[in-house]
N, C-alpha and C positions, 0 to 999 in steps of 0.2 A: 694057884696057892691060895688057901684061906687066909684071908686076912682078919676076918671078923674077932673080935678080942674072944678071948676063950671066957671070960669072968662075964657071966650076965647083968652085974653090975654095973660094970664097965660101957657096956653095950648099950645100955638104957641111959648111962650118963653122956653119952657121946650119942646117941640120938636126940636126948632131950636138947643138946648143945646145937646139934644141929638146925633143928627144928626155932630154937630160938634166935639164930644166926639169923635165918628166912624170914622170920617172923620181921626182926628190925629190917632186914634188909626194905621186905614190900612197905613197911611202915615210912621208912625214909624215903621211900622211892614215893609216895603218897604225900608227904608232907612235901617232897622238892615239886611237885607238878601242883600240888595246891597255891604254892607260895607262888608259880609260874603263873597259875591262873591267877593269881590276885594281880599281880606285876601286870600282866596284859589286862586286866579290866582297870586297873589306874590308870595305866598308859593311854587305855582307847577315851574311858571320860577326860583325862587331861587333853587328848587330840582333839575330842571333841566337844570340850570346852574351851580351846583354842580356836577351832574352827569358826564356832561358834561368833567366838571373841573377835575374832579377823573378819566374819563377814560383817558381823555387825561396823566393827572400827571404818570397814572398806565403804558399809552404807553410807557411813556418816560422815565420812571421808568428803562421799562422791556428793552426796546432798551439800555441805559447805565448797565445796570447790563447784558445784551449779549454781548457788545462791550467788558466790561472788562473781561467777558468770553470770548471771543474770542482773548484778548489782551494777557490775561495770557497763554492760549493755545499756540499761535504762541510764546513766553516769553519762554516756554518750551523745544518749537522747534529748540530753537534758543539754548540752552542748548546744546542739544540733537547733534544740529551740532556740538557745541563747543569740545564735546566727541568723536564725526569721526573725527573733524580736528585733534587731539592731538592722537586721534590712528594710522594716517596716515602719520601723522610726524616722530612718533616712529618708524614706517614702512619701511621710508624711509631716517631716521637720516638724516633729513634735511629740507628743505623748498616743500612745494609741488610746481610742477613745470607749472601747466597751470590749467586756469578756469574750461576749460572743462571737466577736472578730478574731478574738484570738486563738479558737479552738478547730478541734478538729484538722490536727495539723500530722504528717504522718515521715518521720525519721526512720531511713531504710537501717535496719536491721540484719544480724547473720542469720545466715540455716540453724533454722532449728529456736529460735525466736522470736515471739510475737507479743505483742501489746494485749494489757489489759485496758479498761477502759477508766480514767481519770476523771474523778468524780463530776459523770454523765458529760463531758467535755471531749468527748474523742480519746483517742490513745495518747496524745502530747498534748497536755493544756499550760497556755503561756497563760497567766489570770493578770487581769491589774488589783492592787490589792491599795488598804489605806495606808497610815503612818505604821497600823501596830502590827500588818501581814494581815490583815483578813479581807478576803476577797472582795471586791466591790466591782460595782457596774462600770467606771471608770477611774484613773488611778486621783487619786487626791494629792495635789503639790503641797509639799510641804516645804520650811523654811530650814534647812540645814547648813552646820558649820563643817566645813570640808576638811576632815584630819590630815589629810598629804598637802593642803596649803592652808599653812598658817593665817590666822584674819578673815579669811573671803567665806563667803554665805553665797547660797545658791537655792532653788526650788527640786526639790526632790518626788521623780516620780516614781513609783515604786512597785514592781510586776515580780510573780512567784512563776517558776518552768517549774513543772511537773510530768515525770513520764512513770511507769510500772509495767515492767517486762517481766514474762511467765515464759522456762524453759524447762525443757529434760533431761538429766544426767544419762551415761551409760548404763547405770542400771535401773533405769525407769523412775528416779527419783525426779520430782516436780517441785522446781524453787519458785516466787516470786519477790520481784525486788522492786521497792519504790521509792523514787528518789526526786527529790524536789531543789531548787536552789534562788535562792531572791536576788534578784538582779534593780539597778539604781540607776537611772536616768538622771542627770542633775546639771540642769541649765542654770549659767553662771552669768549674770548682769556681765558684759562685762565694763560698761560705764561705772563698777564700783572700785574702779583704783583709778590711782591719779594717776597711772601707765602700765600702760597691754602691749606689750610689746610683742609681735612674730617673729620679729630677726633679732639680731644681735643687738643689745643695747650698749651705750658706750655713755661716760661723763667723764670726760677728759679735762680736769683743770678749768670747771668752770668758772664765772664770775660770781660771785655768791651769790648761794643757792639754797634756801630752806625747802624741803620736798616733803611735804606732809600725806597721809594715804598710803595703800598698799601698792608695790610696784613690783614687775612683772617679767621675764621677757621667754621665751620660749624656745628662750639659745644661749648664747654666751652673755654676759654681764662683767663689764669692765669700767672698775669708779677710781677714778682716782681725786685726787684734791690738790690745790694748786699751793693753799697757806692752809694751816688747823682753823675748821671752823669755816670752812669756805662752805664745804659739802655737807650738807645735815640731812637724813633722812629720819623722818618721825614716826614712820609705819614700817612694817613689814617689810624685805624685801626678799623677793625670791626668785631663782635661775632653773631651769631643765636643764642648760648644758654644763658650762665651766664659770667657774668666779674667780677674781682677782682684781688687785685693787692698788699693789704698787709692781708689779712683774708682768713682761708680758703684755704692752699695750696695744692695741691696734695700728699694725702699718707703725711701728717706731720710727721707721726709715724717712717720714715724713715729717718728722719734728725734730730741728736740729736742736743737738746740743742735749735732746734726751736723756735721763741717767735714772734707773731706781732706786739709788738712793737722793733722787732731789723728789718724788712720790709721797705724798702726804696720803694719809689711808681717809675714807669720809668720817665724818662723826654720824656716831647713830645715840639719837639721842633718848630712845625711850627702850633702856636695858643692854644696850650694847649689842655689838655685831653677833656673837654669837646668840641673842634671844633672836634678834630682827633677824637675821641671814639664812637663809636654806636653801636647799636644794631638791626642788620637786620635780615631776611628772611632766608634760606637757600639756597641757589644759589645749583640745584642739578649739580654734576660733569656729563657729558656726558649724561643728560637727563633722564627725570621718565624713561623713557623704560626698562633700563640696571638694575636700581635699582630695580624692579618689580620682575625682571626675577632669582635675585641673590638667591642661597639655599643652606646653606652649609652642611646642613643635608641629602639632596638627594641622590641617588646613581650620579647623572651626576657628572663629574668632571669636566664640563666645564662651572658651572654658579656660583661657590661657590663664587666670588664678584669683588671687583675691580682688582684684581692682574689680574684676566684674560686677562688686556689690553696688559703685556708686558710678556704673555704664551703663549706656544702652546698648539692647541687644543688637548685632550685627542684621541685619534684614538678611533673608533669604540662606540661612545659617541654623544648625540647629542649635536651639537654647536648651539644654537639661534642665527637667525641671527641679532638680533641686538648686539651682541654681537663680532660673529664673524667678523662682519665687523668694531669693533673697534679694533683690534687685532694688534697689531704693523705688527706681524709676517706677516698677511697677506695685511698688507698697506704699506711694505718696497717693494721698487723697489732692493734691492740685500737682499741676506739673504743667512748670511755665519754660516755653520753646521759644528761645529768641533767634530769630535769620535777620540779619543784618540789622534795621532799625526796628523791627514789626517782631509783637509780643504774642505769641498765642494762649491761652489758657484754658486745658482741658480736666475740666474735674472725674475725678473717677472714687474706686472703692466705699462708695456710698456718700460720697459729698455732691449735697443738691444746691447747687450756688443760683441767682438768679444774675438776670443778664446784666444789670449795673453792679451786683458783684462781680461778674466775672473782670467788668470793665475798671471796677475801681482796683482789681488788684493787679491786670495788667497797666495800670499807672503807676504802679509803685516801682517797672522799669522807666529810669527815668533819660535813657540815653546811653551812648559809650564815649571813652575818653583810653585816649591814648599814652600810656605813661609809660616809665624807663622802668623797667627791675635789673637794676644791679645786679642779683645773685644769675639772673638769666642771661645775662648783657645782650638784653636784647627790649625793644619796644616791644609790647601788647597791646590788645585791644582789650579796653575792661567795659564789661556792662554792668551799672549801676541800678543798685535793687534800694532803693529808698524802706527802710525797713518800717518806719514811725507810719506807711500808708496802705502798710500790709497789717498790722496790728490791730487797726479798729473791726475792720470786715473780717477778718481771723477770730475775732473772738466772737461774732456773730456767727460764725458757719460753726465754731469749735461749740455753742451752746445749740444752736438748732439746725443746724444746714449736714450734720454727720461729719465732718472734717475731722481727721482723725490726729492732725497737728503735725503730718509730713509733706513737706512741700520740696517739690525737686525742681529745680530750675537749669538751665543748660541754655548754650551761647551753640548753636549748631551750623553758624554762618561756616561755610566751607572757606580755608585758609589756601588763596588760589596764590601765588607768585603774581607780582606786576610783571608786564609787558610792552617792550617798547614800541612804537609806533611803526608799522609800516608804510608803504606806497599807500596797499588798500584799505589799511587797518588803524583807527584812532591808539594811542597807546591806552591801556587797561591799568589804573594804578592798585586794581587786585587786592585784595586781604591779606596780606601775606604774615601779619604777626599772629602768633597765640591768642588764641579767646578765652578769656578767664572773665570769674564775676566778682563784683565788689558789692559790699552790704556794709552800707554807712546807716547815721542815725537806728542803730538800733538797742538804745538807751531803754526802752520799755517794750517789753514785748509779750504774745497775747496772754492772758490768767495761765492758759491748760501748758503753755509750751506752746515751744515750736522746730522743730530738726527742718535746717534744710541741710539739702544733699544735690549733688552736681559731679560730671564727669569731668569739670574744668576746673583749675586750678581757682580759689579762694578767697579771696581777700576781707579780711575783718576790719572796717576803718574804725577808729574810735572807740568810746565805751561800749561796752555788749552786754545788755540785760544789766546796766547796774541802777536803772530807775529813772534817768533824766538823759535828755538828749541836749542839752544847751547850756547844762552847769558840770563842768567835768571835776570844779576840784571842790563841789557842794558833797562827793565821794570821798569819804574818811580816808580812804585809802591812799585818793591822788593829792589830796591836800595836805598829807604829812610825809607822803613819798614811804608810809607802810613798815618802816625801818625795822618793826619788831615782830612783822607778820600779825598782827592784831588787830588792824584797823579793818573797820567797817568795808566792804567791797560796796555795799549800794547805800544809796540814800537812805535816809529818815524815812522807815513805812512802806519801801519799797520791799517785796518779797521775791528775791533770784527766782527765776521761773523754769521749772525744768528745759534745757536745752542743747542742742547739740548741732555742730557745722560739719558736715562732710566734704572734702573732697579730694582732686588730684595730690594738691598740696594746700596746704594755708597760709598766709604770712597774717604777720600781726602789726597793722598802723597805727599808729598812736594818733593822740587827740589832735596834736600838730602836724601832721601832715600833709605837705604841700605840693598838688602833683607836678604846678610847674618847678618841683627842684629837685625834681624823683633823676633826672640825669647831671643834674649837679654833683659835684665832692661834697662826700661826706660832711665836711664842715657847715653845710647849710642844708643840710637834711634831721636838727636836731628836735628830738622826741622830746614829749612832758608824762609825765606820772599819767597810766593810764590800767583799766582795769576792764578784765573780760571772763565775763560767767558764761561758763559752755563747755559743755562736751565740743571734743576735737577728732574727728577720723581721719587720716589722713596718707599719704605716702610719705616715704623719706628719700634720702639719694643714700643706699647704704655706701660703706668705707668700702676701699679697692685699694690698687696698689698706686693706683692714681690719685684720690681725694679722701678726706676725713669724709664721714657723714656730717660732722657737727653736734652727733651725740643726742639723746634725749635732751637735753639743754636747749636746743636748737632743732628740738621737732615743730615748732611753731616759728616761721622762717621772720627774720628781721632786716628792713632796711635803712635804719635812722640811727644816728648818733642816740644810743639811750644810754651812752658814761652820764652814770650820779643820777638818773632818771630812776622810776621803779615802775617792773610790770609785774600788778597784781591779777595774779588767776586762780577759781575756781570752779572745780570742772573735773573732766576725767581726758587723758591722751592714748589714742589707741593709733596705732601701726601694725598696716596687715600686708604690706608690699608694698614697691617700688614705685614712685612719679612715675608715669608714662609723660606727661606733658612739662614738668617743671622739672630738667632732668641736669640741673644747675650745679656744680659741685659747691660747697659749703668753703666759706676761706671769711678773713676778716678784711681787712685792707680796706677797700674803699666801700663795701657794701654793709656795711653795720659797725658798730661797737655795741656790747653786749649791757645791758638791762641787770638791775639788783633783782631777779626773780624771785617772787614770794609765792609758791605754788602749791598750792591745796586741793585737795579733793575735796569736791560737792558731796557733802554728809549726805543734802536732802535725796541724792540719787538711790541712793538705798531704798527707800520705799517710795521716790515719786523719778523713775527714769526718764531721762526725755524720751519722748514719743517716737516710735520705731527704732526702740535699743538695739542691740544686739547681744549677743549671748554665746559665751565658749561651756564647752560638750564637753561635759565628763561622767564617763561609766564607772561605775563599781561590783564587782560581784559581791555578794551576799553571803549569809549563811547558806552551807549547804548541809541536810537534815533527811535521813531517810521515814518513809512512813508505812 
């Protein structure tokens, strides 16, 4: 059937209709694939301006996470130095002495990084530099105030670690990182406080007591005060362990009748306890080295701990050298060996003595003498060092002979038991008490100083260093009994001379001292106004569950009536371990009554130390700076 419209009108209008239908139809079908195509060419620059965006972000990614791999690397090396320089110091118990020693040092690394080289020093350069960080030939000491301990001054030596490690990321990215850190050596006099304490320090109720000077201990610190005003401390005081001052006393158990609220706290007289009181660090005495090396369990007998400084080394033993070369024995330029009655005197470390020197200062032993010490209950043997005969020839070897003003002396008669007589055999009445030495008249002594040192227990008779040997109350001090702490310690024109006493222990004799009454009661053992300038090193008997130690108070041991007497000192007290030889426990009773102690630290030590000081070790790290 025909459909076609009969009207040709019709026909041509419904074809043109047609035709325009088709017309939009391909036109829209042309506009939707165009608009597809724009949409897919957005889409691909947007992906691949993403891409784009992401490798680059993933570059820069990888290059900062290799850099900080590389930073932390070289951050390690620089560690790694940190641990050669401090082995090398130990080494050489001192400062390292030139650049060039210090380089070319090589801190193992991970896969995949390697050292650049630090300017022309090797891949790890440790530098010593001066005060302001710039490199020098060797480090330049300088005079520094130590921030973590309040008061104290030390020499500062002062070394930069530098390393610069070059690595490669995952995607071939190449970082390098250089990093540097300054590191501080700084030896601490420690003859600049009026107490160096190693152990626990204690001043339990003492007899009054003015304590002028920085004070110290490198453990616990316990003060207490017996009335207000008993205890005064004028300087600084500072603990590395714990502090307390009415709670908590050492061993209570041994003081009846005890109570904290019968505790009187110290007076601090210059700002109060909280300006004076802190709590620091441990300052090591004589550096990590020595402390590392100490065993008292070992077979060696020559590392069992600090006492080794004022011993002789065991024969046929080995002596560490860091050790040995802190040895009194082998850092005195004279070193007088007494065996029974017979003096020896062998000069060493550069002292050229001649033969009637050698002879006039083996006369200055003048003998031994057997006396009582109470705190020991027991007789000794004391060898007497006439000091007034050692002074003139001292000051000759100290200006031309090289003497360097360390003298060590020691008593080495072997302490045999007596024995009683046989059939075939005379009795042997033997050695048998302790060998200690005694240094009287030593009222003036040489211009430069003079430290002695001894592995025997001490004895200081009379004034020490205060100018006169034959007028004891011509001493401002002993003549008004010092009441205010302001009296003169030496005569008119006399100038205190750097010095210091080492030994096992020390006791302190006053001007009256009388040996035949040393095993007498107390009551006729009384002391007069007496005064001693001197560094002091010495052992103590610490507190147990058995005995007090006697406290700093009584680190200078006493056997005389000195009630209403006064002992003036100036000087410094160091404690670095236990008596071996004077292992006496401390009590009052019949071996002393206590002294008005007026105790000051020797200003002049600051810049004139007695001769062969000693020195506690403190490190610091530095700025750390990359470059």
């Amino acid at each position: 059937m025909n459909t076609s419209p009969r009207n040709p009108l019709q026909a041509h209008l419904r074809s043109t209709r047609l035709k325009s239908k088709n017309t939009l139809h391909r036109k829209k079908r042309g506009s939707t694939l165009l608009v597809a195509l724009i949409v897919v060419a957005i889409v691909t620059a947007v992906v691949g301006v993403t891409l784009v965006a992401t490798s680059a972000a993933t570059r820069l990614g990888n290059r900062a996470s290799t850099y900080i791999a590389a930073e932390r690397a070289a951050d390690g090396a620089v560690e790694y130095g940190f641990g050669i320089w401090k082995q090398r110091i130990f080494a050489s118990n001192g400062a390292i002495s030139t650049t060039a020693a210090n380089s070319n040092l090589t801190a193992p690394l991970p896969a995949g990084f390697q050292y650049d080289t630090v300017a022309n020093n090797g891949p790890l350069a440790i530098t010593a530099t001066d005060e302001y960080g710039n490199p020098n030939s060797s480090p330049k000491p300088t005079v520094v105030s130590l921030n973590n301990y309040p008061g104290w001054q030390g020499y500062a030596y002062s070394y930069m670690v530098s390393a610069k490690v070059t690595t490669v990321g995952q995607l071939g990215s190449q970082a390098k990182a250089g990093v540097r850190r300054r590191f501080q050596y700084v030896q601490v006099p420690i003859f600049q406080m009026m107490f160096f304490f190693n152990d626990n320090m204690e001043f339990y109720k003492p007899a009054t007591m003015i304590v002028g000077g920085l004070v110290h201990t490198n453990a616990n610190l316990w003060a207490s005060s017996s009335n207000a005003g008993t205890l005064t401390f004028s300087g600084n005081v500072s603990y590395a362990g714990s502090y307390s001052q009415t709670n908590d006393p050492p061993y209570a158990n041994l003081w009846s009748g005890w109570s904290s609220n019968a505790e009187i706290a110290p007076t601090f007289s210059n700002g109060g306890q909280s300006t004076q009181v802190s709590q620091v660090p441990v300052a090591q005495p004589l550096g990590l080295s020595m402390a590392a090396l100490f065993n008292s369990t070992d077979s060696n007998g020559n590392n069992d701990g600090y006492q080794e400084i004022i011993q002789q080394p065991v024969a046929g033993q080995t002596d560490p050298p860091e050790i040995a070369s802190r040895r009194m024995v082998n850092n005195a330029g004279i070193v007088v060996a007494i065996n029974g009655i017979t003096a020896t005197v062998t000069t060493q470390n550069g002292t050229a003595a001649t033969a009637a020197q050698v002879t006039s200062i083996a006369s200055a032993f003048t003998g031994k003498t057997t006396i009582y010490d109470q705190r020991q209950g027991t007789s000794v043997d004391v060898a007497n060092i006439d000091v007034s005969k050692l002074t003139p020839v001292l000051n000759t070897l100290s200006t031309s002979g090289g003497f360097n003003g360390v003298m060590y002396i020691v008593d080495n008669t072997p302490v045999v038991p007596a024995t009683p007589a046989t059939k075939t055999t005379p009795a042997n009445p033997g050695s048998p008490n302790p060998k200690t030495i005694r240094l009287q008249n030593g009222g003036v002594l040489p211009d430069k100083g003079l430290t002695i040192a001894s592995q025997n227990p001490v004895y200081i008779q009379g004034d020490y260093n205060t100018g006169t040997t034959t007028s004891p109350n011509s001493v401002p001090a002993n003549s008004t009994g010092n009441p205010n702490n302001t009296d003169s310690p030496t005569v008119s024109g006399y100038t205190r001379k750097p010095s210091a006493v080492m030994g096992d222990a020390v006791m302190f004799l006053s001007n009256s001292w009388n040996d035949s009454n040393s095993s007498l009661s107390l009551s006729s053992r009384t002391a007069s106004n007496t005064t001693y300038n001197t560094a002091v090193m010495a052992g103590f008997q610490p507190s147990s569950a058995s005995g007090y130690s006697g406290g700093a108070c009584n680190f200078p041991r006493f056997l005389e009536n000195w009630s209403g007497r006064a002992c003036t000192y100036y000087g410094s007290m160091v404690e670095l371990f236990a008596s071996q030889t004077f292992t006496g426990q401390w009590d009052t009773g019949n071996i002393y009554s206590p002294p008005y102690r007026r105790w000051n630290f020797d200003t002049n030590f600051t810049n004139n130390a007695p001769p062969g000081s000693l020195n506690a070790i403190v490190y610091t790290r530095g700025s750390w700076s990359k470059f």
